[in-house]
N, C-alpha and C positions, 0 to 999 in steps of 0.2 A: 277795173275789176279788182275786188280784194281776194290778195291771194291767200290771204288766211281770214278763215270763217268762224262763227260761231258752230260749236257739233265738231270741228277736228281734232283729231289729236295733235300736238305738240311736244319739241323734247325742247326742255333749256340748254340754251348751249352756252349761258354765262353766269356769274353768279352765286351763290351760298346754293340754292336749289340746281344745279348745273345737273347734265344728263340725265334727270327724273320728266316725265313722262306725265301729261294730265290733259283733261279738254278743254276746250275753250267753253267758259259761259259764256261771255256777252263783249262785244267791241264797246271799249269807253267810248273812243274818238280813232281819229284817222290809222294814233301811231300804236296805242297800247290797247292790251287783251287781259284778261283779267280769267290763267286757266285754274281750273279746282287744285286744290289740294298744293298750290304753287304760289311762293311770297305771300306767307300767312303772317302778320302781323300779330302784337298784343297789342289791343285797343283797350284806354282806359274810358269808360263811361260812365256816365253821370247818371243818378236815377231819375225819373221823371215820374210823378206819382199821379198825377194826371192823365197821361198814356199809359201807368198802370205797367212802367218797363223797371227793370232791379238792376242798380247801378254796380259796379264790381271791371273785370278785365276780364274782355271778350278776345276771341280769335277773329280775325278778319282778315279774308283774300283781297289784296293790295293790286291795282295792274299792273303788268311788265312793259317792258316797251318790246314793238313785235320785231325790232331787231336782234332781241335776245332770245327769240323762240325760231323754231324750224319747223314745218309739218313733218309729222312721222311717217316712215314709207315703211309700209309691211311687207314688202318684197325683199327690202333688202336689210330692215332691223334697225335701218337710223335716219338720223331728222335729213330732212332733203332739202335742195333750194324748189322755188314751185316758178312755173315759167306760163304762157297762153297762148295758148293756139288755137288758130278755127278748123273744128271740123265739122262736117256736114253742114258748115254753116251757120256754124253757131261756136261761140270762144268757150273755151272750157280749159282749167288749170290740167297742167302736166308736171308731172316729176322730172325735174333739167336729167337725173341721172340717167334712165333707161325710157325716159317717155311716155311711159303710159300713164294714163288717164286717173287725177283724183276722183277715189270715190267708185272705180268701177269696178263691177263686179266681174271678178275674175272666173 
């Protein structure tokens, strides 16, 4: 089960962007996540006149690796480890801190 999702929040916990706060767009692969507004790059690119794109230096969101990220716990203000447990029979991620359920509505 991936304990970090596309749709959560995360906080950096290493890095030039350290304790900033953003979501997840999209899983590359196994290790890294790729959230908004977090390891923005200057990309230089080439124009293509063909695809009709304009060449120049673009911003681009770079992946992290999701050892450097935390899920954010709104309970208690900061990134948390995420653990799993079955309930009702069915696995679902928990916050190791105090337990409760990602995602639930409190």
């Amino acid at each position: 089960m991936q304990k970090i999702r596309k749709g959560d929040e995360v906080v950096v916990l290493t890095g030039r962007d350290k304790s900033r706060r953003g979501t997840v767009l999209q899983r590359v692969d196994a290790d890294h996540v790729v959230v908004e507004g977090i390891n923005v790059v200057k990309k230089h690119v080439k124009a293509n006149p063909m695809a009709g794109t304009p060449g120049g230096i673009v911003d681009k969101t770079m992946p992290i690796h999701i050892s450097n990220v935390a899920l954010f716990n709104p309970e208690t203000g900061k990134g948390d480890r995420v653990g799993v447990q079955v309930v009702d029979g069915r696995k679902v991620r928990i916050f190791r801190s105090n337990g409760a359920v990602v995602g639930a509505k409190a």
